[in-house]
LOBA-955539 format. One line per 5 residues: their letters; for each residue x, y, z of C-alpha. Coordinates in Angstrom, 2 decimals. Each point is the difference from the previous one (the first is absolute). Layout:
<nodes>
A = X Y Z  ...
</nodes>
This chain:
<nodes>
XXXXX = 53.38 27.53 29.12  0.26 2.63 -2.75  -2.65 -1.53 -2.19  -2.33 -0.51 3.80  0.33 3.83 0.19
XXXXX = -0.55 0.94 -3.39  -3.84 -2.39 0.37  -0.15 2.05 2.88  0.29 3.19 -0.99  -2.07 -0.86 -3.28
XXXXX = -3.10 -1.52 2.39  0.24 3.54 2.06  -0.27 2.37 -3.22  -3.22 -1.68 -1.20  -1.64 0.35 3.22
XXXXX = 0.49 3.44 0.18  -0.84 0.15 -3.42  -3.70 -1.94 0.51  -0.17 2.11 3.01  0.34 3.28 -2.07
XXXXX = -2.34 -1.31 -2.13  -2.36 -0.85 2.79  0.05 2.58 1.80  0.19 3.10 -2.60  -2.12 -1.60 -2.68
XXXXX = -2.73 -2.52 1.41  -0.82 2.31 3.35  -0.57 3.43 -2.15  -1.81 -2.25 -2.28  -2.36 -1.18 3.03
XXXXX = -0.56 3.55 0.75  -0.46 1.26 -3.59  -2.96 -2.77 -0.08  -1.27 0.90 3.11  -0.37 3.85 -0.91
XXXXX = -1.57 -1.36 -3.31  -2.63 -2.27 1.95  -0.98 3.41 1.77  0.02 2.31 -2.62  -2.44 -2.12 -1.57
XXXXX = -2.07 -1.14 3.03  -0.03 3.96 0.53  -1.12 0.74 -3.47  -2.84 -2.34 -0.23  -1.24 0.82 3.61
XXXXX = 0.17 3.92 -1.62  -1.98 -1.14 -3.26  -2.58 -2.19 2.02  -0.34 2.77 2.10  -0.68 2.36 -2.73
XXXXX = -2.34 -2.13 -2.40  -2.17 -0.75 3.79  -0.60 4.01 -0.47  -0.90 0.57 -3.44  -2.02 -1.81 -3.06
XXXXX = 2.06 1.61 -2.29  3.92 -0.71 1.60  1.22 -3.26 -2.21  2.18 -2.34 2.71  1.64 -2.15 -2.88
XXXXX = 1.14 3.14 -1.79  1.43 1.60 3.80  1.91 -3.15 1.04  1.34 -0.66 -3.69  0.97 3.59 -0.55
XXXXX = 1.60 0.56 3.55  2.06 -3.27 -0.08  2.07 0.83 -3.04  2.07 2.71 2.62  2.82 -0.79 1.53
XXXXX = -0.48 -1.49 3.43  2.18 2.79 1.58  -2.75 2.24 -0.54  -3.12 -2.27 1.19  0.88 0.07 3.58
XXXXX = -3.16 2.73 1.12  -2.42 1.94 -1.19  1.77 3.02 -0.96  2.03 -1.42 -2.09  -2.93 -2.29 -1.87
XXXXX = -1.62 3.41 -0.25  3.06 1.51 -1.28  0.28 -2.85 -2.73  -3.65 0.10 -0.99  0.70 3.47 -0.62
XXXXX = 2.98 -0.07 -2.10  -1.59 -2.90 -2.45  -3.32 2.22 -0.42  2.28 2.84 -1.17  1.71 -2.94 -2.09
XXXXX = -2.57 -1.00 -1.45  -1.61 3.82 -0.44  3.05 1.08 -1.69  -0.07 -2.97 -2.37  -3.44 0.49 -0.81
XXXXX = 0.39 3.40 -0.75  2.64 -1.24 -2.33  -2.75 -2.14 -1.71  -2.24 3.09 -0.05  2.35 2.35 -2.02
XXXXX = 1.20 -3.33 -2.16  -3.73 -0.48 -1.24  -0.63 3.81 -0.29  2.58 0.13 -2.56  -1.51 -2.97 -1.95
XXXXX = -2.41 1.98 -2.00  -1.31 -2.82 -1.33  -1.37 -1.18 2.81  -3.59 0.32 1.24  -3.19 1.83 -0.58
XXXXX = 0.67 4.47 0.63  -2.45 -0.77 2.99  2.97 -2.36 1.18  2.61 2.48 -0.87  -1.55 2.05 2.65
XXXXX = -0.03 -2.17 2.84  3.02 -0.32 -0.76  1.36 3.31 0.49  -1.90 0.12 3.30  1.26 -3.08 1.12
XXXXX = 4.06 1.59 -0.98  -1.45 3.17 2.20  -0.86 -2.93 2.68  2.87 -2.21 0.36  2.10 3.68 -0.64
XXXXX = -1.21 1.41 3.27  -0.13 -3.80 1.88  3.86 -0.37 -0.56  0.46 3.26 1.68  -2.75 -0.84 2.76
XXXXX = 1.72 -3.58 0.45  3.20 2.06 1.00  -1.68 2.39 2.35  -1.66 -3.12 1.67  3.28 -1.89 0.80
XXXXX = 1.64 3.41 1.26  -3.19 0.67 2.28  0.70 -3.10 1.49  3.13 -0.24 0.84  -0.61 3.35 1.82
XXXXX = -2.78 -1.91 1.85  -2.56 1.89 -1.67  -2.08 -3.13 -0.38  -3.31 1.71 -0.51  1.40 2.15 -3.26
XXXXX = 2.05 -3.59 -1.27  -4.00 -1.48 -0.05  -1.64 3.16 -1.25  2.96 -0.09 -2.84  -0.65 -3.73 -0.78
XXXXX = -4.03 0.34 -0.42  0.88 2.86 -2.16  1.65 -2.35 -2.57  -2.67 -2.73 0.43  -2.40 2.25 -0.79
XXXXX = 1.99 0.85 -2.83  0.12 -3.32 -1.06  -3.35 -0.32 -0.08  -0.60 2.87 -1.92  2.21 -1.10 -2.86
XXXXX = -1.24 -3.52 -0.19  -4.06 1.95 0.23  0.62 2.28 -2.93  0.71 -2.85 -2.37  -3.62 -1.68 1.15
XXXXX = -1.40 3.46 0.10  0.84 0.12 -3.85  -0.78 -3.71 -0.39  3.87 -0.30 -1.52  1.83 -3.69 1.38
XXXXX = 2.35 1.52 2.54  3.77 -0.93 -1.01  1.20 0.90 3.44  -2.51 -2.21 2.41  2.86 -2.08 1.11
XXXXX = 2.20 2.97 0.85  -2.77 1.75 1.52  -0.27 -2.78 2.23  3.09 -0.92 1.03  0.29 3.59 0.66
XXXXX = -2.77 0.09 2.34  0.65 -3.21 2.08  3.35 0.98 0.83  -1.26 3.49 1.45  -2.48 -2.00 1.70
XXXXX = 2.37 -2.08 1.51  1.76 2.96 1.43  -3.23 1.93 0.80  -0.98 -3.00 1.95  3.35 -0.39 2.06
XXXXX = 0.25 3.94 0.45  -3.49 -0.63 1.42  1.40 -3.01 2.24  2.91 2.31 1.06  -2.26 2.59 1.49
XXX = -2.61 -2.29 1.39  3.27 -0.91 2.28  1.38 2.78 0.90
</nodes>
């Protein structure tokens, strides 16, 4: 009788125990995967959108770029925009890194190089800054100063990677320049997408 209870009682704790486990770890997982199947359905519809509106937006480098975030933060467009924000000033702040790293190389390049150089640290100085301004514009729902901010920095970009071509010196920054630019036109393009619907 003792030892019948004792089965019993054994049999009861692990089903409540593969219950627990069932329903506090497999259901939240269910849900965790089903947030992560629409963060990413809603990240590629966002960079399909995008690329369908300009020749120059890359939709590999959107999706890959946005679907390193956490999922948590995937869930609209504000918060994509938000993201795409904060890895352009990321990346900005890196480069500028790179900028004043290579600047202190004196060994490196042509004096024509030097130069572009220095305008690109002057660049990527006042694109930091800019970056900032754009993610406080908008989350005050100043969307049209967020996009004016962001083309401010692309244009930037542009100018740096220009000046090396302009003084026929190989660019050492074309990657960062890039990356730079694609993630402010990812955010451009959803702060455009934002106001379309409102």
């Amino acid at each position: 009788m003792l030892r019948h209870w004792h089965v019993s009682f054994l049999s009861f704790c692990f089903f409540f125990f593969f219950l627990f486990l069932f329903l506090f770890l497999w259901t939240p997982y269910d849900e965790i995967s089903a947030t992560r199947t629409f963060s990413v359905d809603l990240i590629n519809k966002t960079c399909k959108t995008c690329s369908d509106k300009s020749t120059v937006f890359n939709y590999t480098f959107c999706s890959a770029s946005l679907q390193e975030i956490p999922v948590s933060r995937a869930t609209n467009l504000q918060g994509l925009a938000i993201v795409a924000m904060e890895l352009a000033l990321q990346n900005a702040t890196h480069t500028l890194s790179v900028i004043k790293e290579l600047r202190r190389n004196e060994t490196w390049g042509h004096p024509f190089a030097s130069a572009c150089l220095r305008d690109c640290d002057v660049l990527y100085s006042d694109g930091v800054i800019t970056l900032v301004d754009a993610v406080a514009a908008f989350l005050e729902g100043k969307y049209g100063s967020a996009g004016a901010w962001l083309t401010a920095v692309m244009d930037g970009t542009t100018t740096c990677e220009e000046g090396f071509g302009d003084m026929e010196e190989a660019s050492p920054l074309t990657e960062q320049n890039y990356s730079v630019f694609q993630l402010c036109d990812v955010a451009l393009c959803i702060v455009n997408l934002l106001v379309s619907h409102a």
